[in-house]
KEDOMI-773456 format. One record per residue: y, z, x of N, C-alpha, C, O in turn. Coordinates in steps of 0.2 Angstrom, whole numbers, plus 5000, padded with zeros to 4 digits. Atoms other than C-alpha are relative to their C-alpha. Layout:
YZXYZXYZXYZX...
END
This chain:
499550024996493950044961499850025007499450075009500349984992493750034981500350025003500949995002499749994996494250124993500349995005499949975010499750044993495550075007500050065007500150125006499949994995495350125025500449985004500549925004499349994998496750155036499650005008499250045010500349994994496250125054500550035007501150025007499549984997497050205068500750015003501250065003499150024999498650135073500649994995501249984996499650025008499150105054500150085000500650104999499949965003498850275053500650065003500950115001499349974996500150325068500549974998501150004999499250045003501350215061500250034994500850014993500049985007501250305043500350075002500850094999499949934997501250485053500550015002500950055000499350004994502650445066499550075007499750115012500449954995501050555076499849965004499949915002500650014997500050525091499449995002499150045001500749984998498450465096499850075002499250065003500149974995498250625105500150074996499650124996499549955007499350745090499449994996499050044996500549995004498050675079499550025000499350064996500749964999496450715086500150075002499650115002500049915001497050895089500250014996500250074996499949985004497750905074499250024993499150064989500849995001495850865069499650044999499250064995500249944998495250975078499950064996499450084993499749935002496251125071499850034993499750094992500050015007495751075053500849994999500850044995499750025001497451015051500149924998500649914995500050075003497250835047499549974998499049975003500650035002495950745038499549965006499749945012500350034993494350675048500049924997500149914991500350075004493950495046499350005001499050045004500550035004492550405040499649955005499949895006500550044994491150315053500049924995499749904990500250075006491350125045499649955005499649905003500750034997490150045057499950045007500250105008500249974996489450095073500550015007500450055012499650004995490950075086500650034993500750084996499350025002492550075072499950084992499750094987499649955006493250225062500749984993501149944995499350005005494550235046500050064997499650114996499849955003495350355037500249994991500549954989499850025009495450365018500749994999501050044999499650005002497050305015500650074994501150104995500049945007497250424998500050065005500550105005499849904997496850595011500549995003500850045001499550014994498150525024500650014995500750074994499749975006499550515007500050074999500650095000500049985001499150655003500250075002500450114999499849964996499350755019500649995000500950034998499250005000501150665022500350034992500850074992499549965004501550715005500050094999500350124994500049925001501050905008500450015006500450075008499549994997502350895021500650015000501049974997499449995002503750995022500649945001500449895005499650065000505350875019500650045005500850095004499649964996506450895033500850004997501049954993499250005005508450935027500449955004500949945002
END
C-alpha cells in the first residue's frame, strides 16, 4: 500500500492552522514534520496529519 502526501495548503485546509501556526508548532515538537519529496517540494504523511487532528481535544 502507498503512501499519500498531503502538501501544504491541503494540510492548512484539514488543520483550520496557519502557515506560520504550523511551522512553530513544528518547531515545538508539536506537529508532525514532513517528508523531503524532491529537492524544492515537501508533503506530509497524510496518516501523521489524521492522527494528530484526531488526538485533538473535541471542542464542546
Amino acid at each position: 500500500m502507498s503512501r499519500r502526501y498531503i502538501r501544504r495548503t491541503e494540510v492548512e485546509a484539514l488543520t483550520g492552522l496557519s502557515r506560520s501556526t504550523i511551522y512553530r508548532m513544528m518547531d515545538a515538537g508539536d506537529f508532525p514534520k514532513p517528508v523531503k519529496l524532491t529537492r524544492k517540494a515537501v508533503g506530509w504523511p497524510e496518516d501523521q496529519v489524521a492522527e494528530w487532528l484526531a488526538s485533538r481535544p473535541v471542542a464542546a
